[in-house]
N, C-alpha and C positions, 0 to 999 in steps of 0.2 A: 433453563437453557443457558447454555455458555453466551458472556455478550463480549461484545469488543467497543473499548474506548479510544476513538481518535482523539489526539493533543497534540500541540508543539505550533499548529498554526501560526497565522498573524500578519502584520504588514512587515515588509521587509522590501530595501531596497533593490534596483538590480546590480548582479553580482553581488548578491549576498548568499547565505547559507541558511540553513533551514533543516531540525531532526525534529521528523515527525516519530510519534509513537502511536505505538495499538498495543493495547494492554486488553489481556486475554482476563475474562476472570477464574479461577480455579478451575484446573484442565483445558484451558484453554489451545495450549500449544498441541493438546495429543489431536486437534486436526492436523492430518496431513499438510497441510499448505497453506499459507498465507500469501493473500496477495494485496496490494496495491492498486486502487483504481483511481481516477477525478473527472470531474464532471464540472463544466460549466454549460451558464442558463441554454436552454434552447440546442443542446449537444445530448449525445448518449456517452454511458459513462466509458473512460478509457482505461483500459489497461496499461500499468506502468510494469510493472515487475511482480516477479514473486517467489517465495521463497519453501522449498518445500524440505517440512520438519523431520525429514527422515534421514537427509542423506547434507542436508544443507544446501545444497545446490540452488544458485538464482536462475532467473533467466530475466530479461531485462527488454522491453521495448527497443526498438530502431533506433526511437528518434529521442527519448532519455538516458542511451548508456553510454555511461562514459560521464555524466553529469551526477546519475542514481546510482544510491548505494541502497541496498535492503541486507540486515543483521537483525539476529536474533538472540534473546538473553533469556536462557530456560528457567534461569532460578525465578526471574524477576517477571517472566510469564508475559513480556512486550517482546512485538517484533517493530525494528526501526524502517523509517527510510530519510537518509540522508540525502539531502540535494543540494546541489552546489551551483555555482555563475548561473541563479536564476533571473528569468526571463520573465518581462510581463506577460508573455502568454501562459506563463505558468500559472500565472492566476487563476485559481480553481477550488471546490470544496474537492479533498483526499479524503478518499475512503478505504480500508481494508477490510478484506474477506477473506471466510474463509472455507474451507472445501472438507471433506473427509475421504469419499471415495475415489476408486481410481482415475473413475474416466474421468469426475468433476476437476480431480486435480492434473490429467493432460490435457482438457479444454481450459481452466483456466490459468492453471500456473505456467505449462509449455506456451499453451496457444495464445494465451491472458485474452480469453474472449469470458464473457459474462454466462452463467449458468443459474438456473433457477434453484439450482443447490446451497448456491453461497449464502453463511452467513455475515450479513453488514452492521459493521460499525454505522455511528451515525455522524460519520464525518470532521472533517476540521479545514476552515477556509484559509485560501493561503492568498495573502494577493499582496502584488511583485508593484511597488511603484515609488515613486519618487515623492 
């Protein structure tokens, strides 16, 4: 089965910058869509962004756009996500998933709500503090 590895995490201050990576192992990109989730304790996971492999197109939460970037590099089989003037509340393990079919990829990549389709990376913790 294709896996995905989260990286890039770590401590960073606020107003700092942060590129996470998912790295697809061989074939990984030919799902349809990769997204972006995080979750901290005692929360359900949230949808950030996502990026679907067909056409490029993201689509990006409310309340991260304009901060989030998510890019994709086919040779090298990672999808990014760039974040920028982060926030202590961003503090959170990121996770990326990812989808094949169509509905899984207009519930999670349009709607970025969780699907029992996705497959999960096993995360990378990010935590914003001084």
């Amino acid at each position: 089965q294709v896996q995905f590895v989260e990286s890039g995490g770590g401590l960073v201050q606020p107003g700092g910058s942060l590129r996470l990576s998912c790295a697809a192992s061989e074939f990984g990109l030919q799902y349809n869509a990769i997204g972006w989730f995080r979750q901290t304790f005692g929360k359900e996971r949230e949808g950030l962004g996502c990026i679907n492999n067909n056409n490029g197109q993201t689509y990006y939460a409310d309340s991260v756009t304009g901060r989030f970037t998510i890019s994709s590099d086919n040779v090298k089989n990672t999808v990014y996500l760039q974040i920028d003037s982060l926030k202590p509340e961003d503090t959170a393990v990121y996770y990326c998933g990812a989808v094949h079919d169509g509905l899984s990829v207009q519930a999670m990549c349009v709607e970025l709500r969780m699907v029992s389709t996705i497959v999960w990376g096993k995360g990378t913790p990010v935590i914003v503090g001084s």
